[in-house]
VEXROMI-779741 format. One record per residue (C-alpha): residue number from 1; residue in three letters; x, y, z. Coordinates in steps of 0.5 Angstrom, whole numbers. Layout:
<recs>
REC    i   aa      X      Y      Z
REC  NUM  ALA      X      Y      Z
...
</recs>
This chain:
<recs>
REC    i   aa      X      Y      Z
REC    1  UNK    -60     38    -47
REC    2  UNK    -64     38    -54
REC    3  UNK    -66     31    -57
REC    4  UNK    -61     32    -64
REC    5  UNK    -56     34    -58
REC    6  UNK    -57     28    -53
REC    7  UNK    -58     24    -59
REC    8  UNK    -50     26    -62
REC    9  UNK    -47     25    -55
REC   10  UNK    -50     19    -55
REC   11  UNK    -47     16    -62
REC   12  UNK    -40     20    -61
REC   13  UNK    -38     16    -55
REC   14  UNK    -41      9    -58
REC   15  UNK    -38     10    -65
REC   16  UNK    -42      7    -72
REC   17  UNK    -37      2    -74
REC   18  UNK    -38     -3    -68
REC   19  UNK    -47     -2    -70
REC   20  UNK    -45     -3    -76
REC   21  UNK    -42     -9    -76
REC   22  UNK    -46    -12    -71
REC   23  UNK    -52    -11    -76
REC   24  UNK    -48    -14    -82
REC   25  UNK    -47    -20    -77
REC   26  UNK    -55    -20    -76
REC   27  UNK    -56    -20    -83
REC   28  UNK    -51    -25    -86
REC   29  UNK    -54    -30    -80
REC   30  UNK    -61    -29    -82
REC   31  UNK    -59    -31    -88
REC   32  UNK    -55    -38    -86
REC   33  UNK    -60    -39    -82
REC   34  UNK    -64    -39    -89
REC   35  UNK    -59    -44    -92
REC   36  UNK    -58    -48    -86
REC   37  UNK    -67    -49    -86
REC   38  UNK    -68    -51    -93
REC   39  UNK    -61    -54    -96
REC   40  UNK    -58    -57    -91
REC   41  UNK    -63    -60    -88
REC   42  UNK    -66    -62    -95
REC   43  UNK    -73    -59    -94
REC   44  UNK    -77    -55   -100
REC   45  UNK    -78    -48    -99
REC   46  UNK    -84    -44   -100
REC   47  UNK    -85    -40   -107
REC   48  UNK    -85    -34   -103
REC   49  UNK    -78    -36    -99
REC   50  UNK    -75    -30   -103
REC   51  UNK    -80    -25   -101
REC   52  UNK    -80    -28    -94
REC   53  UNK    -72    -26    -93
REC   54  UNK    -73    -19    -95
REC   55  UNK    -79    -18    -92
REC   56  UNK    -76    -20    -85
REC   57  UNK    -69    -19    -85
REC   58  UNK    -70    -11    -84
REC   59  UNK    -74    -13    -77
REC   60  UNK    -69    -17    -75
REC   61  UNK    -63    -13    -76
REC   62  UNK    -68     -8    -73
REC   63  UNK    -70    -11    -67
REC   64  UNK    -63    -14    -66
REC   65  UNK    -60     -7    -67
REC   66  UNK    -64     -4    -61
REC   67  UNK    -64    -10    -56
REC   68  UNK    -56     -9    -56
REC   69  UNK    -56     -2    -55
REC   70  UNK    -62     -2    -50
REC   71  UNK    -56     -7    -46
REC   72  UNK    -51     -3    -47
REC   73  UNK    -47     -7    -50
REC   74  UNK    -42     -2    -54
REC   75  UNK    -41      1    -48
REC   76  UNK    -34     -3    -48
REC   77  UNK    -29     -2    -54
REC   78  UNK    -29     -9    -57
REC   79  UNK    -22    -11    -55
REC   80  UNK    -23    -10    -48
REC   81  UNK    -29    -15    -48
REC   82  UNK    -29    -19    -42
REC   83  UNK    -34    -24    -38
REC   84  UNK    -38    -20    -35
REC   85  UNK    -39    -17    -43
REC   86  UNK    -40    -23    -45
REC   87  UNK    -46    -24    -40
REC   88  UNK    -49    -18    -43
REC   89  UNK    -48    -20    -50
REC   90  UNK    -53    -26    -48
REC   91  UNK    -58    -23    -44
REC   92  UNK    -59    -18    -50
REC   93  UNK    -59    -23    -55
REC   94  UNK    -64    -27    -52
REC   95  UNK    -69    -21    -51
REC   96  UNK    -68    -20    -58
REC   97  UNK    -69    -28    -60
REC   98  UNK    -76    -27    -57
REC   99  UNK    -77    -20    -58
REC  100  UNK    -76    -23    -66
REC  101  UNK    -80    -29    -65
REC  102  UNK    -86    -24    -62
REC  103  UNK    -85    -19    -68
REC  104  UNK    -86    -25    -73
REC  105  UNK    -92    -27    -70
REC  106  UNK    -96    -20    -70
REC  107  UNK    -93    -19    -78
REC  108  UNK    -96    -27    -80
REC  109  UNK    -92    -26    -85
REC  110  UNK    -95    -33    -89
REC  111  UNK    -91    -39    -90
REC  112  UNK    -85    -37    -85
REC  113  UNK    -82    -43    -82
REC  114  UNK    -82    -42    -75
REC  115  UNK    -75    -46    -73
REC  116  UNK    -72    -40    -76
REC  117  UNK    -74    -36    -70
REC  118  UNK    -69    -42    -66
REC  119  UNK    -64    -42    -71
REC  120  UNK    -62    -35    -72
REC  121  UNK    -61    -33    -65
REC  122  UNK    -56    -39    -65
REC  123  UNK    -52    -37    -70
REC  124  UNK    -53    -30    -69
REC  125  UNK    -50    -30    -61
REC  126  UNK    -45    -34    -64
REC  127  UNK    -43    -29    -69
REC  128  UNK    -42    -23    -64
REC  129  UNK    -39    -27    -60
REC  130  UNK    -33    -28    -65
REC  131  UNK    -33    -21    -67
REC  132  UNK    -31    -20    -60
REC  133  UNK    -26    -24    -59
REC  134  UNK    -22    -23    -65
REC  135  UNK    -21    -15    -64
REC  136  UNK    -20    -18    -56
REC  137  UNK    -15    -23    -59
REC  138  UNK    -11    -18    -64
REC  139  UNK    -11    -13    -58
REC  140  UNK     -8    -18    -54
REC  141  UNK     -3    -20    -59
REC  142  UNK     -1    -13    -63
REC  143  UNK      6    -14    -65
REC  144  UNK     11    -10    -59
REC  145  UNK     12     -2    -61
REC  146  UNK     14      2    -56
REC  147  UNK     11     -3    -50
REC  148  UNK     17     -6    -46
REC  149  UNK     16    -13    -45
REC  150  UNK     16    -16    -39
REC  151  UNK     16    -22    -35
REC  152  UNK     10    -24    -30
REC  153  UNK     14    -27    -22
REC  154  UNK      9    -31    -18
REC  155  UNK      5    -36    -17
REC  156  UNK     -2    -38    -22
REC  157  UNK     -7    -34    -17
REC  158  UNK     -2    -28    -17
REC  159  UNK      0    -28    -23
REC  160  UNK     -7    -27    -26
REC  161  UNK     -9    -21    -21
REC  162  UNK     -3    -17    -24
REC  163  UNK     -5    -19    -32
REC  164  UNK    -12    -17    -30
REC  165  UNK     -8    -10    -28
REC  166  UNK     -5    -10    -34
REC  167  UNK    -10    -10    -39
REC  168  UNK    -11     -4    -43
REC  169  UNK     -3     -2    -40
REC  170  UNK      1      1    -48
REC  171  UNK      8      1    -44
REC  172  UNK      8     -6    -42
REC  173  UNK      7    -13    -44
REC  174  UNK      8    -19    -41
REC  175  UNK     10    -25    -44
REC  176  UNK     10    -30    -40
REC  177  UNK     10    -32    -32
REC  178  UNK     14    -36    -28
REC  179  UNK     12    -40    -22
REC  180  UNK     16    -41    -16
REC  181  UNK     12    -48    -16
REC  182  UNK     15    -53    -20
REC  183  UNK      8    -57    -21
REC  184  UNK      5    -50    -25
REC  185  UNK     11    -52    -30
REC  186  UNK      7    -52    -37
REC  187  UNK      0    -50    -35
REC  188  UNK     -2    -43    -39
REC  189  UNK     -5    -37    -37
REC  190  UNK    -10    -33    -40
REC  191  UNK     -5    -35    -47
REC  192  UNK      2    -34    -43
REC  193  UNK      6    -40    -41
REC  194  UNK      7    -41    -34
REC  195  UNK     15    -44    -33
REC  196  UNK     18    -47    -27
REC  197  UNK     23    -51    -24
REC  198  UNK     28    -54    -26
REC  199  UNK     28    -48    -32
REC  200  UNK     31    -42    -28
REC  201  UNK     28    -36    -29
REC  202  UNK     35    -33    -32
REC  203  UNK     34    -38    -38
REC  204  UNK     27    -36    -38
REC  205  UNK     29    -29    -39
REC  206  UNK     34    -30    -44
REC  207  UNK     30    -35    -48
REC  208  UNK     24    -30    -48
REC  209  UNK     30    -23    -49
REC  210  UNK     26    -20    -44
REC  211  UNK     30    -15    -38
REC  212  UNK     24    -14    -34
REC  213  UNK     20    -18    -28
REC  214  UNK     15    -16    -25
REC  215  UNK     14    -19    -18
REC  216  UNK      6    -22    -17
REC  217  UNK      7    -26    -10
REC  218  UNK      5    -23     -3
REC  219  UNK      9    -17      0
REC  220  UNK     14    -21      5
REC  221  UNK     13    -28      2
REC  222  UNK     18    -32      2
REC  223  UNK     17    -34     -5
REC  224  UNK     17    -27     -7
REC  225  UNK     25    -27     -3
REC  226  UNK     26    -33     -8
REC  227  UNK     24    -30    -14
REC  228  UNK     27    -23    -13
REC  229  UNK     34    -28    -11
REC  230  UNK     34    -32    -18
REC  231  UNK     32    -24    -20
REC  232  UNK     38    -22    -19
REC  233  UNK     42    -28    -22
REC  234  UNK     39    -26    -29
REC  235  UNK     40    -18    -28
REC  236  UNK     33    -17    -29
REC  237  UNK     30    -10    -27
REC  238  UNK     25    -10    -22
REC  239  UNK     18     -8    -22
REC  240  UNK     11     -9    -18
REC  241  UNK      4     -6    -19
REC  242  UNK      2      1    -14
REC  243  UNK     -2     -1     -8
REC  244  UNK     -9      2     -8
REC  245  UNK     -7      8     -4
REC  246  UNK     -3      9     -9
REC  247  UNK     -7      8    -16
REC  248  UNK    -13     10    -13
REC  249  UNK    -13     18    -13
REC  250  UNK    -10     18    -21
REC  251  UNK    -14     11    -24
REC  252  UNK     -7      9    -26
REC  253  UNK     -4      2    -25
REC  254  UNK      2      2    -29
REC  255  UNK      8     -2    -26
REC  256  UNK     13      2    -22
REC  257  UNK     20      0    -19
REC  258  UNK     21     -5    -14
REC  259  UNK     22     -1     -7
REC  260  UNK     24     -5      0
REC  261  UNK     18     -3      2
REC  262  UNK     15     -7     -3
REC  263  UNK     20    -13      0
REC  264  UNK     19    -13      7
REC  265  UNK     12    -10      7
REC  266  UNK      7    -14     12
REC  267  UNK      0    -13     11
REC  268  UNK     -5     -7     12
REC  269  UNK     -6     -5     19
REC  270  UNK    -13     -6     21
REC  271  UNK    -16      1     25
REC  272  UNK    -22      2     29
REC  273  UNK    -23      7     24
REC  274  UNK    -30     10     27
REC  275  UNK    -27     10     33
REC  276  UNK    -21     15     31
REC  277  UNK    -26     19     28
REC  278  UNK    -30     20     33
REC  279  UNK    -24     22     38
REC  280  UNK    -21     27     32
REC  281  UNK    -27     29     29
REC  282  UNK    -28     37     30
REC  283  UNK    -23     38     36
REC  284  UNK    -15     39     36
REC  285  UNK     -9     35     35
REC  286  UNK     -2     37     37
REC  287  UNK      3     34     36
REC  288  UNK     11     35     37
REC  289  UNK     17     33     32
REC  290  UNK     11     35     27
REC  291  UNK     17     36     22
REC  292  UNK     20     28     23
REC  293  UNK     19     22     20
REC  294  UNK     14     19     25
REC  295  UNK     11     27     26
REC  296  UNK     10     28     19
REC  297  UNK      7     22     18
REC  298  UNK      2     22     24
REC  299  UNK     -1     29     22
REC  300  UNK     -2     26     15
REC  301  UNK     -6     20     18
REC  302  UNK    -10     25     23
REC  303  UNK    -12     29     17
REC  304  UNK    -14     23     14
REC  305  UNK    -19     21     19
REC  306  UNK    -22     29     19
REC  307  UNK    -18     32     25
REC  308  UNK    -22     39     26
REC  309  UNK    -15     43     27
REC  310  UNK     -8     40     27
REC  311  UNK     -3     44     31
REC  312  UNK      5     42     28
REC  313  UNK     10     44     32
REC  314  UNK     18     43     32
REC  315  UNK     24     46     33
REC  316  UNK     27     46     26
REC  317  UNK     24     51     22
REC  318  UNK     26     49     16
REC  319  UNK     23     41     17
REC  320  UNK     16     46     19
REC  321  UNK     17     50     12
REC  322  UNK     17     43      8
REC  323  UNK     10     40     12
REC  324  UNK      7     46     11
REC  325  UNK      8     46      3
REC  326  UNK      5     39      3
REC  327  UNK     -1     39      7
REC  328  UNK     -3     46      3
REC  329  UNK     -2     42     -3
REC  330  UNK     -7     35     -1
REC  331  UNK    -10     39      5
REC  332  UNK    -12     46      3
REC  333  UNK    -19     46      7
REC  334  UNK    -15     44     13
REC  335  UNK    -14     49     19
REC  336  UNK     -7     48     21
REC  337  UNK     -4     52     25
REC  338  UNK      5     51     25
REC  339  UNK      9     53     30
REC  340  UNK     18     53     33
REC  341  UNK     19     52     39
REC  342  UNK     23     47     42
REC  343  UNK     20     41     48
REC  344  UNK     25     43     53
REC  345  UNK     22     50     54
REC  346  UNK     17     48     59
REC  347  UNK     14     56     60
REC  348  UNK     13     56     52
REC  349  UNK     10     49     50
REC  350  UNK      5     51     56
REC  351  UNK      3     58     53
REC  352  UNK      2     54     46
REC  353  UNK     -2     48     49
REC  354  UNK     -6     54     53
REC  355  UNK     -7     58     46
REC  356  UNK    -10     51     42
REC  357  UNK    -13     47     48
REC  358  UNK    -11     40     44
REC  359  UNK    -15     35     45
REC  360  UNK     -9     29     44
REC  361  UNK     -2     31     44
REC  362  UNK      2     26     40
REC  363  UNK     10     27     42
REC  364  UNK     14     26     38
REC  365  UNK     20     30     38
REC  366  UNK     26     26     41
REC  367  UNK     33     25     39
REC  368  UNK     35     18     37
REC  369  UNK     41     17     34
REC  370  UNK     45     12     37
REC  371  UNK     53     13     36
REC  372  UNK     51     21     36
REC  373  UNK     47     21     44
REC  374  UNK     53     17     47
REC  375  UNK     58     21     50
REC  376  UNK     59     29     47
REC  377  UNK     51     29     46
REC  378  UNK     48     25     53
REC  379  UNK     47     31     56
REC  380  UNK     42     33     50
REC  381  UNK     39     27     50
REC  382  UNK     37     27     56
REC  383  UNK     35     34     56
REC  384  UNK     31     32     51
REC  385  UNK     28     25     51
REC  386  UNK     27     26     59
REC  387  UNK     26     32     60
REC  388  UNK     22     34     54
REC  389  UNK     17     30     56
REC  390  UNK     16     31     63
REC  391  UNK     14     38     59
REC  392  UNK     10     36     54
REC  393  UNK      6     32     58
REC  394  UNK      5     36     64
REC  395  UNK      2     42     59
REC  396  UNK     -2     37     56
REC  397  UNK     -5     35     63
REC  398  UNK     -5     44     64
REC  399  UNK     -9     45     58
REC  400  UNK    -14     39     58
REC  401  UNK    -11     35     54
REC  402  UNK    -16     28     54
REC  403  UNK     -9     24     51
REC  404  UNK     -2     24     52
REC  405  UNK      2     19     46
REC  406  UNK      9     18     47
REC  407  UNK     14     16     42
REC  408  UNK     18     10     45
REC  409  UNK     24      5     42
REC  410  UNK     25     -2     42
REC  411  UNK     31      0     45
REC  412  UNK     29      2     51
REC  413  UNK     28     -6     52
REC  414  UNK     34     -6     56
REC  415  UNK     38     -1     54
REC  416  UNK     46     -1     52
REC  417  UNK     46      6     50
REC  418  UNK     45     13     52
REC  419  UNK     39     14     47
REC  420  UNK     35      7     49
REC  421  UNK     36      9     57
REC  422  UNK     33     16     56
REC  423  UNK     27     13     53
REC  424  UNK     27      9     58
REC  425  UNK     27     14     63
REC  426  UNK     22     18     59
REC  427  UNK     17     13     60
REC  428  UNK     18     12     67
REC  429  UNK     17     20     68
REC  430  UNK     10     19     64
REC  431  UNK      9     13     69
REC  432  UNK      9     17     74
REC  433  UNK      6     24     71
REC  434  UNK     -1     19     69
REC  435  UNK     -1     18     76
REC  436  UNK     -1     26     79
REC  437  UNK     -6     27     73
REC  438  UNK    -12     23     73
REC  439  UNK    -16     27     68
REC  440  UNK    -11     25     63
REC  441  UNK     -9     18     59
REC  442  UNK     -2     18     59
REC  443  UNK      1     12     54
REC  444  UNK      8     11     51
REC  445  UNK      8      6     44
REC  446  UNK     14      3     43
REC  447  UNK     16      1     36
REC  448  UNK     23     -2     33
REC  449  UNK     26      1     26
REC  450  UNK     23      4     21
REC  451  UNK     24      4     14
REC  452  UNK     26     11     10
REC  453  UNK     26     15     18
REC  454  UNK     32     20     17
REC  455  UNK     37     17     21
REC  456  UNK     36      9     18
REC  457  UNK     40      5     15
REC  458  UNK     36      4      9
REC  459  UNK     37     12      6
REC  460  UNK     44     11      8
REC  461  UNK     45      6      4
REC  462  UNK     41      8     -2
REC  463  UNK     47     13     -2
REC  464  UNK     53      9     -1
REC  465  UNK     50      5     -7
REC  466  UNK     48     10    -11
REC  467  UNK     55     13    -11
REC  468  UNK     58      6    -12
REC  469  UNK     60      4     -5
REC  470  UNK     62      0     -2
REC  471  UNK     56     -1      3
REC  472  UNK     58     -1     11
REC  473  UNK     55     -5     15
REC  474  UNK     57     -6     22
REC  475  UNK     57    -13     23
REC  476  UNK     55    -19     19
REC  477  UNK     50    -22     24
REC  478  UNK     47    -16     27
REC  479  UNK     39    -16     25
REC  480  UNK     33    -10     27
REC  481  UNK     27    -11     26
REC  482  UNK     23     -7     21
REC  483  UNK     16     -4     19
REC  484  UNK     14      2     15
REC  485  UNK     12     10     17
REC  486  UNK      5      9     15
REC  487  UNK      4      2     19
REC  488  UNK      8      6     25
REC  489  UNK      4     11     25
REC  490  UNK     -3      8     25
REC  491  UNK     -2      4     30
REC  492  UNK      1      9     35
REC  493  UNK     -6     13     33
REC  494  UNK     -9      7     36
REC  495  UNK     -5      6     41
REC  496  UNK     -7     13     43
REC  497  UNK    -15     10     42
REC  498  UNK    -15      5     46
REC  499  UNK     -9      5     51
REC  500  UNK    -10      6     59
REC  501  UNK     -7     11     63
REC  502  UNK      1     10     64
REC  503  UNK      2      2     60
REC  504  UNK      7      3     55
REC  505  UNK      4     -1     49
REC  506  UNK      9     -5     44
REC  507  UNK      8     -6     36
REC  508  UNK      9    -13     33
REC  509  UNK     14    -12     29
REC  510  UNK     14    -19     25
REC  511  UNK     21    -22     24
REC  512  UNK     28    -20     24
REC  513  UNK     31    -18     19
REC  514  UNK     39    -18     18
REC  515  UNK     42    -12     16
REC  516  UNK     47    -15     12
REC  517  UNK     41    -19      8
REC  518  UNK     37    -12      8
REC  519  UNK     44     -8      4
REC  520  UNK     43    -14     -1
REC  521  UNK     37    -14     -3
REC  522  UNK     37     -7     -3
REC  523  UNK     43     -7     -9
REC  524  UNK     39    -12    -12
REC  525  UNK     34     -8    -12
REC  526  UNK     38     -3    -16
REC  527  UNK     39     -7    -22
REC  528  UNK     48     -8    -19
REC  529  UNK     51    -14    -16
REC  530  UNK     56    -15    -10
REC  531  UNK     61    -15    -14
REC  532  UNK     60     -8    -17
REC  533  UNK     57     -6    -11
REC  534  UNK     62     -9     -5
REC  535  UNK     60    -10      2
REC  536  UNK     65     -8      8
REC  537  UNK     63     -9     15
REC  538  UNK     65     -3     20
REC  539  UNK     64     -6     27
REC  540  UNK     60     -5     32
REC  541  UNK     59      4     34
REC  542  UNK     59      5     40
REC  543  UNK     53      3     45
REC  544  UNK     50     -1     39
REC  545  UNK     46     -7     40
REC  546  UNK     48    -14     36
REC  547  UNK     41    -17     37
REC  548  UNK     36    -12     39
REC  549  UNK     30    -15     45
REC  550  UNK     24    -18     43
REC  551  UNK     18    -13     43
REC  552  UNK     12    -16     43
REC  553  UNK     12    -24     46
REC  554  UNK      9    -27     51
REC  555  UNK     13    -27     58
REC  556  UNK     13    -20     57
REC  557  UNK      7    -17     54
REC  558  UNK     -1    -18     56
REC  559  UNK     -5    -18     49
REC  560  UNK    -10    -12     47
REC  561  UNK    -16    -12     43
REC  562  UNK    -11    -11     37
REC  563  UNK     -8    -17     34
REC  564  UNK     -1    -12     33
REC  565  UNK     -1     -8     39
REC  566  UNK      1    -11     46
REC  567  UNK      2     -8     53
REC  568  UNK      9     -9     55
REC  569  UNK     10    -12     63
REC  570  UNK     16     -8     67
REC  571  UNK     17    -10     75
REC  572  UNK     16     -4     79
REC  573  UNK     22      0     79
REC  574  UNK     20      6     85
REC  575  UNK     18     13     85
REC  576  UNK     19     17     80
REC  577  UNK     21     24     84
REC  578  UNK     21     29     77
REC  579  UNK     23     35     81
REC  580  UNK     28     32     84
REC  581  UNK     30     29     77
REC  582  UNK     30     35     74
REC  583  UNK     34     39     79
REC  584  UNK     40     33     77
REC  585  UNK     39     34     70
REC  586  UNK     40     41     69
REC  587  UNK     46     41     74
REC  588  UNK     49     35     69
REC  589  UNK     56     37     64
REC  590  UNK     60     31     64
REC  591  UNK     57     24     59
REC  592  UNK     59     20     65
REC  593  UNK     56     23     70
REC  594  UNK     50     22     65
REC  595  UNK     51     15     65
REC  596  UNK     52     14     72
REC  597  UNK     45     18     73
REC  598  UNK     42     13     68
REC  599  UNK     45      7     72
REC  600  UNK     41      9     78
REC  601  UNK     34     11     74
REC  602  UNK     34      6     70
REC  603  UNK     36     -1     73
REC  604  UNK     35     -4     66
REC  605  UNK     41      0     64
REC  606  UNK     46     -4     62
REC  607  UNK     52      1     58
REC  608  UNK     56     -3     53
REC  609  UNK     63     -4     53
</recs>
């Protein structure tokens, strides 16, 4: 780049007015500095004061000039001014008072009084300073355009982060911040009024005539509960700030919509990220049921972590065609390679597993929906879930695959149902099949329910409100636990990381949450009320559970190195003849010969009435 060139890009991205005021500045202070030596403080100037002023004014304006843009400080627009501007800002004006100073000396020009040399930084800092803060605080309280005001929900120290994100944001402006704390009531924030109790935040908005809120306390708190409940009583729509995974890839920090997610939402699962690495990088992943929630979302997170060549496998073909889309669009350099066949096919899965060799399987395919697996369909789930599995697992140990991960369910833990005991008895068949397979590390992973995953209850209900209602829950005391696809998924890549051959890992869940109160946040979040969207309740569907067990305490799981992972414990229940067991099922038609089978494989198995 030529030097008239670099020298206009230089000058197009400072601009000449920020410069040029800054020099008007020097120079109107080095003038009062001036005033301030001779008539202020009543001492008598030289004769040559008039030649002194002009002759220095031009070598401040000069050295002050080239001291601010050496420190870069027109790199920030002055209405985005912030501390660390503001350092800057310093240190280059007292480089430019001493780099005066010394220039003065070297001139001599006669009889110039030296205090000017402290006076003038003085009232010259000053002055840029102001400057800085005056565009700063007409930018901050421009008068609404289009912007769309909003009011700030959370504690001080959280709302101060969210303000933080929101600088420099055109579509929103908060006006005020209301605490869950009753003693930050009064106090202000970075120029907006912190209101508390006893004002409710429904007069706040009214007062404020504002219709948006946007939640700042800790995902899952339950000051965050507090505020979204007093939300809802002042009809306010919901927003909060993106998570970093979510801002990081377009810079963007605007607001978004409050999702349940956002409310039940726990804390980043902490991986052995270099570990999972090591196991993944450069070798093969396969992993069956590819097309649902938890199989789609697993082979997101083993591309992220640089897997050498994923295989995706399912049934469905039209489940397949929509993950291809989408790793094609965020991953197109990855070797994938997306097949149809079905788990219960054990000649094909073996041809498959023999062409790609996978280092680990995941398994993943499964049914899993409770009311439809409990009579015309048990045999469908047992084919599936048991014998799935045994075919799965045995073509992972045939190839030479190192680890085998299954997919279980909480409601496996003392099964009611026809779904929870075929899980349950998959996990026994793998118990068993690790034991006839020592080369390769075979464990089950057990999670509850996951927000979003086809099937939940979270989709459902979004329609039923969608379409004005009335939202079905089947019992007002019923309670699930929750977490969200990513964090499962994550911690079945650990588990498969860490787990020994044949133990069955549980994932902390956290607490239970009522699946009444999760419909109701979930109309709130809407922007409706209760009574425009009702509730009814349906009774209990065949096979279900009112309170699922708990799957992560401490008379019934051993700790792992992971803070959310734990091994469950089971009392022997026997050998597992897989031939034999096979034979059965295959020779199975009626749901009650299915269930009779269950109650003698699996000991646990309790059918519900």
């Amino acid at each position: 780049m030529t030097r008239r060139a670099w020298i206009g890009a230089a000058t197009s991205r400072i601009g000449w007015k920020p410069p040029l005021h800054d020099a008007l500045a020097v120079a109107l202070t080095w003038l009062a500095a001036f005033v301030f030596r001779f008539s202020l403080l009543r001492n008598n100037a030289p004769p040559n004061i008039v030649h002194i002023v002009l002759a220095s004014l031009p070598l401040a304006i000069a050295v002050w000039t080239g001291c601010l843009l050496a420190f870069g400080v027109y790199r920030t627009p002055w209405r985005y001014a912030s501390l660390p501007d503001v350092r800057r800002l310093a240190a280059a004006s007292g480089v430019a008072a001493l780099a005066l100073a010394a220039s003065l000396l070297i001139v001599r020009l006669p009889a110039f009084p030296r205090s000017i040399a402290l006076i003038h930084p003085l009232l010259a800092g000053s002055a840029l300073l102001a400057l800085r803060l005056l565009a700063r605080s007409r930018a901050e309280r421009r008068p609404l355009g289009s912007e769309q005001a909003l009011i700030v929900l959370g504690s001080v120290d959280d709302a101060a982060q969210a303000l933080a994100a929101l600088k420099g944001n055109r579509q929103w402006r908060a006006l005020a911040v209301f605490s869950p704390l009753p003693e930050e009531a009064g106090s202000s924030l970075q120029g907006l009024d912190v209101v508390a109790a006893p004002q409710t935040l429904a007069q706040a908005a009214r007062a404020l005539d504002v219709r948006h809120a946007l939640v700042a306390a800790g995902a899952g708190s339950a000051t965050r509960r507090l505020l979204l409940e007093q939300a809802n009583d002042a009809r306010l729509a919901l927003l909060t700030l993106p998570r970093a995974e979510d801002w990081l890839p377009q810079g963007r920090t605007a607001p978004r919509s409050l999702e349940i997610a956002d409310l039940l939402g726990r804390e980043a699962v902490q991986l052995d990220a270099r570990g999972l690495s090591e196991l993944l990088a450069g070798g093969c992943a396969l992993v069956t049921g590819a097309g649902g929630s938890i199989g789609s979302e697993l082979c997101r997170q083993l591309a992220r972590f640089g897997v050498g060549h994923l295989v995706c496998l399912d049934s469905s073909e039209y489940a397949i065609y929509q993950l291809e889309q989408e790793l094609s669009a965020h991953h197109p350099g990855l070797p994938v390679t997306y097949l149809t066949a079905n788990v219960r096919e054990a000649q094909r899965l073996r041809e498959l597993f023999d062409a790609h060799r996978p280092r680990i399987v995941f398994h993943a395919a499964a049914y899993k929906h409770v009311p439809l697996m409990e009579r015309d369909n048990a045999i469908e789930a047992l084919r599936t879930n048991v014998l799935g599995t045994v075919n799965a697992a045995r073509a992972a140990a045939a190839c030479g695959a190192q680890r085998f991960v299954l997919i279980s369910t909480d409601k496996a833990v003392n099964p009611t149902n026809v779904m929870g005991a075929s899980k349950r008895l998959a996990e026994r068949a793998l118990q068993a099949l690790a034991r006839e397979h020592a080369g390769t590390r075979m464990v089950a992973v057990r999670f509850g329910n996951v927000l979003g995953s086809s099937g939940s209850v979270v989709p459902r209900f979004a329609q039923q409100i969608a379409a004005g209602g009335p939202v079905t829950v089947t019992h007002p005391d019923i309670v699930r636990y929750f977490m969200t696809i990513p964090e499962a998924a994550q911690l079945v890549l650990q588990a498969g990381l860490i787990g020994d051959s044949g133990q069955i890992y549980v994932l902390d869940m956290g607490e239970p949450v009522r699946i009444v109160d999760l419909a109701r946040l979930m109309i709130r979040l809407s922007g409706r009320q209760e009574d425009e969207v009702p509730i009814v309740f349906s009774g209990l569907r065949p096979g279900e559970k009112l309170f699922e067990e708990l799957l992560a305490d401490d008379e019934t799981t051993l700790p792992t190195p992971h803070p959310k992972l734990r091994v469950a414990r089971h009392a022997d229940s026997g050998t597992l003849a897989l031939g034999a067991l096979a034979a059965r099922i295959d020779a199975l038609t009626a749901p009650d010969a299915v269930r009779a089978l269950l109650t003698e494989q699996v000991p646990e198995y309790r059918p519900a009435a």
